[in-house]
C-alpha positions in Angstrom: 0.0 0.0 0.0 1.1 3.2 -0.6 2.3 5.5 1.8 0.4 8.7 2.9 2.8 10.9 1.4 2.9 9.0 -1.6 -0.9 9.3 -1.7 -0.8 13.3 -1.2 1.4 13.1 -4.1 -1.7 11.4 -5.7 -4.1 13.5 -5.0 -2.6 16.8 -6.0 -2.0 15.6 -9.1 -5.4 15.5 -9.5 -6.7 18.1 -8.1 -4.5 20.3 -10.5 -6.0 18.8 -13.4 -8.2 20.8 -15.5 -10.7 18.2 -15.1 -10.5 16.7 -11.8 -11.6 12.9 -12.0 -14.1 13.0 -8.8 -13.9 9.3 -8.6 -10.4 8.8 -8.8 -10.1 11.9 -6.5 -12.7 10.3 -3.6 -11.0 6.5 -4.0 -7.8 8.2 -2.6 -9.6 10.6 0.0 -11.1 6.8 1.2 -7.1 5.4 1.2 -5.9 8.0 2.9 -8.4 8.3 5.2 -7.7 4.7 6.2 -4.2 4.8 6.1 -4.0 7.9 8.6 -7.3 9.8 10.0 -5.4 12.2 12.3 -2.9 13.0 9.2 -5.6 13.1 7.0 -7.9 15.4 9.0 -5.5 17.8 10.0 -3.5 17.8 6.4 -6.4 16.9 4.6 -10.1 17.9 5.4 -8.9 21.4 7.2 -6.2 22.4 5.2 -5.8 21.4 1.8 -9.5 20.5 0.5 -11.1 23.6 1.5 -9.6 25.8 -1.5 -10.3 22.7 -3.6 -13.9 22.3 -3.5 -14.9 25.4 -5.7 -13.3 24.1 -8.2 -15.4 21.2 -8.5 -17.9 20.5 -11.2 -19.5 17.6 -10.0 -20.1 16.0 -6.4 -17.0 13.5 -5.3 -19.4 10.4 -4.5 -23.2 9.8 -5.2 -25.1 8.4 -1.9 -28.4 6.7 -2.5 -29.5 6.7 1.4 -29.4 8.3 4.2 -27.3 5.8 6.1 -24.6 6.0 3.0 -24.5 10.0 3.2 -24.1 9.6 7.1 -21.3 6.6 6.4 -19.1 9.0 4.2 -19.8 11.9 6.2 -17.7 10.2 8.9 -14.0 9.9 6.3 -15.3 13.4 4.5 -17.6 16.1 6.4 -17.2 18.7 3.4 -19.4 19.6 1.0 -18.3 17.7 -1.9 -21.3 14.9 -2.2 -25.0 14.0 -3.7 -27.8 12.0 -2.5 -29.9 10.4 -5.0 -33.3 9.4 -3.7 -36.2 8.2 -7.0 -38.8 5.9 -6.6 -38.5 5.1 -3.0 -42.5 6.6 -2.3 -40.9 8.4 0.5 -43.8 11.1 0.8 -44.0 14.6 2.7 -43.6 13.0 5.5 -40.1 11.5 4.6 -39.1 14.2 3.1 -39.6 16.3 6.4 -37.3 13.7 8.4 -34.6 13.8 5.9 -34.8 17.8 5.4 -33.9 17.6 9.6 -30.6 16.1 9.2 -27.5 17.6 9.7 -26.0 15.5 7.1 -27.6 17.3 4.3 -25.3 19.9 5.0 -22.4 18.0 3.5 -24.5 18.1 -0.1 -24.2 20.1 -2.8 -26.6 17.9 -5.0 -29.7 16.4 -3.8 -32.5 14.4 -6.3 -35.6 13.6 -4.7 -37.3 12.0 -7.7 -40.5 10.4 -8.5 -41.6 10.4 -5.0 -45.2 11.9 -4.2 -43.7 14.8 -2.9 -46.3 18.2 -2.2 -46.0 21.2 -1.0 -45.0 20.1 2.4 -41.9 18.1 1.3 -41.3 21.4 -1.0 -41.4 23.7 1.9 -39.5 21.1 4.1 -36.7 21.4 1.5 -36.8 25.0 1.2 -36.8 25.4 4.8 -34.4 23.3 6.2 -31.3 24.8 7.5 -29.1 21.9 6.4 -29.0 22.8 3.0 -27.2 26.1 2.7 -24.3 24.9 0.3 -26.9 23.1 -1.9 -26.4 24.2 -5.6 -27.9 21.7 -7.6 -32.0 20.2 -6.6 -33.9 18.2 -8.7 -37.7 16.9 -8.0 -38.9 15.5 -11.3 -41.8 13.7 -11.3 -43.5 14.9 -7.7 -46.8 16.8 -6.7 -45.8 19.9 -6.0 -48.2 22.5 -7.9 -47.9 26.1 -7.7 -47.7 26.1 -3.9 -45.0 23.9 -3.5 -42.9 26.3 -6.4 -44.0 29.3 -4.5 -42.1 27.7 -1.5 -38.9 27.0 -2.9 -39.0 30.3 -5.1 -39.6 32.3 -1.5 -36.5 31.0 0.1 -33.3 32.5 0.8 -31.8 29.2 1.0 -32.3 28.4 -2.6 -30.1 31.5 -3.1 -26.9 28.9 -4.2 -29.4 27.3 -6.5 -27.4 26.8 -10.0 -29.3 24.2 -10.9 -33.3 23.3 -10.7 -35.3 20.8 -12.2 -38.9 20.5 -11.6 -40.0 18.8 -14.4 -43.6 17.4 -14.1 -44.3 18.7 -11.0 -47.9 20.4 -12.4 -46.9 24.0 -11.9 -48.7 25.7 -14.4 -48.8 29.1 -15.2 -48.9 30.2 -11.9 -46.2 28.7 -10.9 -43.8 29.6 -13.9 -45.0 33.6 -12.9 -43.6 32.6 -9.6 -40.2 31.1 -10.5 -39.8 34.2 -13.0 -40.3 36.9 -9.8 -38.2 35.0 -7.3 -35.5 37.0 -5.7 -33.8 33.8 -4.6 -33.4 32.0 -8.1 -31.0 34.9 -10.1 -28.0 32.0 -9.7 -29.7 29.5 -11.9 -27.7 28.9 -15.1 -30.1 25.6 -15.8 -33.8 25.8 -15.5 -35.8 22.3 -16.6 -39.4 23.1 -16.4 -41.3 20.4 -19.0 -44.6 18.8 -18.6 -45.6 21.4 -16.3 -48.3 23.1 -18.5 -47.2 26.4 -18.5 -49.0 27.3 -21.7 -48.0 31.0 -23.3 -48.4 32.7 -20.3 -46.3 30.9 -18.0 -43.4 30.9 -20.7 -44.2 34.9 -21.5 -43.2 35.1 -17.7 -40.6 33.4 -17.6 -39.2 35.1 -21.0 -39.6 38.6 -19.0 -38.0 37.5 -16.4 -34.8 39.0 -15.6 -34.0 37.3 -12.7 -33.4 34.3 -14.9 -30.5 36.0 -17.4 -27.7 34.0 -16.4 -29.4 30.8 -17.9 -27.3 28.4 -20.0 -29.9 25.9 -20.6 -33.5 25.8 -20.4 -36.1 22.8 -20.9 -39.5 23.7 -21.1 -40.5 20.7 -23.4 -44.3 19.8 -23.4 -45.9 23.0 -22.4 -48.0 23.8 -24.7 -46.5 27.3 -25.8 -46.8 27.0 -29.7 -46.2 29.7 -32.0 -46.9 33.1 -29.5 -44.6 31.0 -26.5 -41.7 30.5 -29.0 -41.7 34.2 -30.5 -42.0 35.4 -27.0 -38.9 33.6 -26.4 -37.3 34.8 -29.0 -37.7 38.4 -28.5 -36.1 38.3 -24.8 -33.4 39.9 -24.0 -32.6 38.3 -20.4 -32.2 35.0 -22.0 -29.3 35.6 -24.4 -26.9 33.5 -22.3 -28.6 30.4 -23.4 -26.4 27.8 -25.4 -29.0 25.0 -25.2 -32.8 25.3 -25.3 -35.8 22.3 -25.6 -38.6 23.1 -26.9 -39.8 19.7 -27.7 -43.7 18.8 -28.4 -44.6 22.3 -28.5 -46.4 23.1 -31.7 -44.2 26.2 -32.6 -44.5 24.7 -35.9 -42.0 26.4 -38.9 -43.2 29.8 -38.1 -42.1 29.9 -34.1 -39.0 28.2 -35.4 -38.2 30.6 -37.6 -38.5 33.0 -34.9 -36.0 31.4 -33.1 -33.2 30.9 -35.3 -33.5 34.6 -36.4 -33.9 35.8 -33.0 -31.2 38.6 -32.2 -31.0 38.0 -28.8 -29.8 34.0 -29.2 -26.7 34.3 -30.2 -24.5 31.9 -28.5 -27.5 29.0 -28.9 -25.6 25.9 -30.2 -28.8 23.4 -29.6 -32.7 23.8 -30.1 -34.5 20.9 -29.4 -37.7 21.2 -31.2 -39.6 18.3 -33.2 -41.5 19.8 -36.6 -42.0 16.7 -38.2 -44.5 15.8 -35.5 -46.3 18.5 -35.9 
């Protein structure tokens, strides 16, 4: 086995690449960890990490329980992981026992998928003190309507948020007009809102929304927006950061195409996802 040193060695080199390889990175953190906890805490986790972590584009290690968050936590209590939760049926109710733990403050990406969430798991989310370095949340596939949008969009600790995806979560227009007005959400640089049926008027909101310019990519697939949805997006001006927008099963036929592609304002778009020949 290699020696601690040795290991150091290991992980500054890469750390210092210009694509740190998480896995490789959190397979020596584990060695090391092993090999020497007082070394490794007081060389490690409080003095070398710390700078590192900004740096990251992903999450170290993916946790799909509780009890594995809570396991790690114990070799790493930084912010450098993401717990993956679909299917499980874990309800409001869960939801409110997990949004209690203290371990959720090691996360910086947290999927809660599929899971008959409502507004009661969304405010337990938003409110739950444990989640302040949280920069990534995705609840696909839950219940959470326009009350459970207005609770996230009303938090200050969604204020990290650079990523949200609340795709069929039954939002509608309302809830897009809340998104769009949130003071908490001007960090987001990806926005997936499909199947929610926002219709023209939840996209018109979102389109005038400058709180959302620093978007990169935006999904708001199956909505219903058609030709006045896609020319509204066109003529924004607080979306022209966007390199990637789907538009799938929208009806914008040829004409709201048209008025994408020649939109001014969408300049640095490199993908449209839109499907004419099923319209």
């Amino acid at each position: 086995m290699s020696g601690f040193q040795e290991l150091f060695g290991d992980l500054r080199s890469l750390v210092n690449q210009e694509q740190p390889d998480g896995k490789a990175i959190w397979k020596i953190l584990k060695t090391m960890a092993k090999a020497s906890p007082d070394r490794f805490k007081a060389e490690v986790v409080e003095g070398y990490l710390p700078a590192f972590i900004p740096r990251l584009s992903s999450p170290l290690h993916v946790c799909n329980s509780l009890k594995e968050l809570e396991d790690v936590c114990t070799i790493l209590s930084l912010p450098v992981f993401m717990l993956s939760l679909s299917q499980h049926e874990i309800g409001d109710e869960g939801v409110k026992a997990l949004a209690a733990s203290p371990h959720l403050s090691h996360l910086t990406t947290l999927y809660i998928v599929w899971n008959e969430i409502g507004v009661d798991g969304a405010r337990a989310i938003a409110n739950s003190p444990h989640l302040s370095h949280l920069t990534t949340l995705k609840l696909n596939g839950n219940n959470l309507g326009v009350e459970g949008a207005k609770e996230l969009a009303n938090s200050p600790r969604m204020s990290n948020l650079r990523t949200l995806k609340l795709s069929d979560n039954q939002i509608g227009v309302e809830g897009a007009r809340v998104l769009a007005q949130s003071h908490y959400l001007s960090n987001l640089i990806e926005l997936d809102l499909s199947s929610n049926n926002l219709g023209v008027e939840g996209v018109k909101a979102l389109a005038n929304s400058p709180g959302l310019s620093h978007l990169f990519w935006l999904n708001l697939s199956y909505n219903k927006i058609g030709v006045e949805g896609a020319r509204a997006l066109a003529k924004s001006p607080y979306l022209s950061q966007l390199t990637a927008l789907h538009l799938d099963g929208n009806e914008i036929g040829v004409e709201g195409a048209r008025a994408l592609t020649e939109s001014p304002h969408l300049n640095y778009l490199t993908h449209l996802g839109i499907d004419l020949e099923d319209e």
